[in-house]
C-alpha positions in Angstrom: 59.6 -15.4 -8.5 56.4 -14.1 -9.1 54.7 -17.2 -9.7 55.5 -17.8 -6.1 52.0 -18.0 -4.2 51.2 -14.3 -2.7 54.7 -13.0 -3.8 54.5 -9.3 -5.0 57.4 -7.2 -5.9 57.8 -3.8 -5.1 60.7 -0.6 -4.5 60.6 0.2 -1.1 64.0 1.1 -0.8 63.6 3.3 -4.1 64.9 2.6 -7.5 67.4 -0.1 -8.1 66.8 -2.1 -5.5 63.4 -4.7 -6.6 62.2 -6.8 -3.3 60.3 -9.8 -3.8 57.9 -10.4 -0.8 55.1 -13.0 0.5 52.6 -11.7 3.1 54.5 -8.5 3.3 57.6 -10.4 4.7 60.8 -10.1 2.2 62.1 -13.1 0.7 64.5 -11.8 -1.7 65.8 -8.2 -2.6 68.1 -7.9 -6.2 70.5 -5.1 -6.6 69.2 -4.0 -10.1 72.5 -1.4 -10.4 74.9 -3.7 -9.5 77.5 -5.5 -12.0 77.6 -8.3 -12.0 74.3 -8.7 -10.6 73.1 -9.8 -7.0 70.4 -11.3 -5.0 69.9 -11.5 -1.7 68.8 -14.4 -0.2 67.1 -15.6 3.3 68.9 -18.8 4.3 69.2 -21.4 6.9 72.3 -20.3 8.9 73.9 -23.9 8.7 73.6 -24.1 5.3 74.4 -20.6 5.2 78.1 -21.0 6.1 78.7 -24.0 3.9 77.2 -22.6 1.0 80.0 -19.8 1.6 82.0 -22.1 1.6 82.1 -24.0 -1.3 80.8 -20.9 -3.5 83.1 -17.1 -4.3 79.9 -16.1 -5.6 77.7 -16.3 -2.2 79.0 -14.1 0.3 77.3 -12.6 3.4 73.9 -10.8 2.8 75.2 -7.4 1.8 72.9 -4.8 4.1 71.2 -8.1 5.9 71.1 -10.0 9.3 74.6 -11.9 7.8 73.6 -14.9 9.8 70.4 -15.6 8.0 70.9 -13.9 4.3 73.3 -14.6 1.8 74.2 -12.4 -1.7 74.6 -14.2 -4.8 76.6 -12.5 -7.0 75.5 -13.5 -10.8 78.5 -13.6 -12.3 78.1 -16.8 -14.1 79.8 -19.2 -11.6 76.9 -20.2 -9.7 74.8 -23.2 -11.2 71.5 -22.2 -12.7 69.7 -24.7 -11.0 71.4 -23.9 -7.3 70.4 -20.3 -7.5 66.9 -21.5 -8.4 66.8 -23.7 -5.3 68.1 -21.1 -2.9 64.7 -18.9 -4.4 62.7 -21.7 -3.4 64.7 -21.9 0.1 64.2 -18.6 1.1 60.6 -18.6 0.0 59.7 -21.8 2.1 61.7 -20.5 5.0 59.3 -17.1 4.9 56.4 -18.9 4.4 57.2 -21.3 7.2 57.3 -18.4 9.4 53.9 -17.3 9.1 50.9 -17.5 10.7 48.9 -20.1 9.8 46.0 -18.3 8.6 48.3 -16.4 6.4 49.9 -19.8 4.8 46.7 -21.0 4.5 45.6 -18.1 2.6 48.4 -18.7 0.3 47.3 -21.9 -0.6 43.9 -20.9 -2.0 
C-alpha cells in the first residue's frame, strides 16, 4: 500500500492498529492483533452490500461508518487478487474525494 502515491502509514489509534492514509484522509486501517487478520476497507455502498453478500469474510467495517467501510477478515477465503482490488478501490475512492490541488499533487 505504500507504493500508493502520497500514502503514509502511521498509529494514530496506538499500537496494533497500522492506518494507511493519502493526503491525511484514511484509506485503509489493519487490525495488527487480530486473528485471523483484518482490514478495513472504504467502499462504494452498492458494492458494499453485494460484496457482503457473496463473501463470510467481508463483513461491515468493524468501528466504521458501516455504510461506506467494509472489514476483510484474512482468513484465507478471500481471493488474493479481490482483496488487492478492494485496496485499489478504497484508495481511488479517497483520492477522488480530494481537492484537486491535492490530487494533482499526488501525481507529481
Amino acid at each position: 500500500m505504500l507504493g500508493k502515491p502520497g500514502t503514509i502509514a502511521s498509529y494514530p489509534f496506538g499500537e496494533g492498529t497500522l492506518v494507511f492514509k493519502v493526503a491525511d484522509r484514511m484509506f485503509a486501517l489493519i487490525a495488527e492483533d487480530a486473528d485471523p487478520l483484518r482490514i478495513n476497507l472504504k467502499c462504494d455502498p452498492d458494492d458494499a452490500l453485494a460484496l457482503r453478500a457473496k463473501y463470510a469474510a467481508i463483513i461491515p467495517g468493524y468501528h466504521m461508518n458501516k455504510m461506506h467501510w467494509n472489514s476483510l477478515i484474512l482468513d484465507g477465503s478471500l481471493p488474493t487478487e479481490l482483496v488487492y482490488e478492494l485496496i485499489d478501490h478504497s484508495y481511488e475512492l479517497v483520492v477522488k474525494g480530494l481537492s484537486k490541488s491535492k490530487r494533482e499533487m499526488l501525481r507529481t
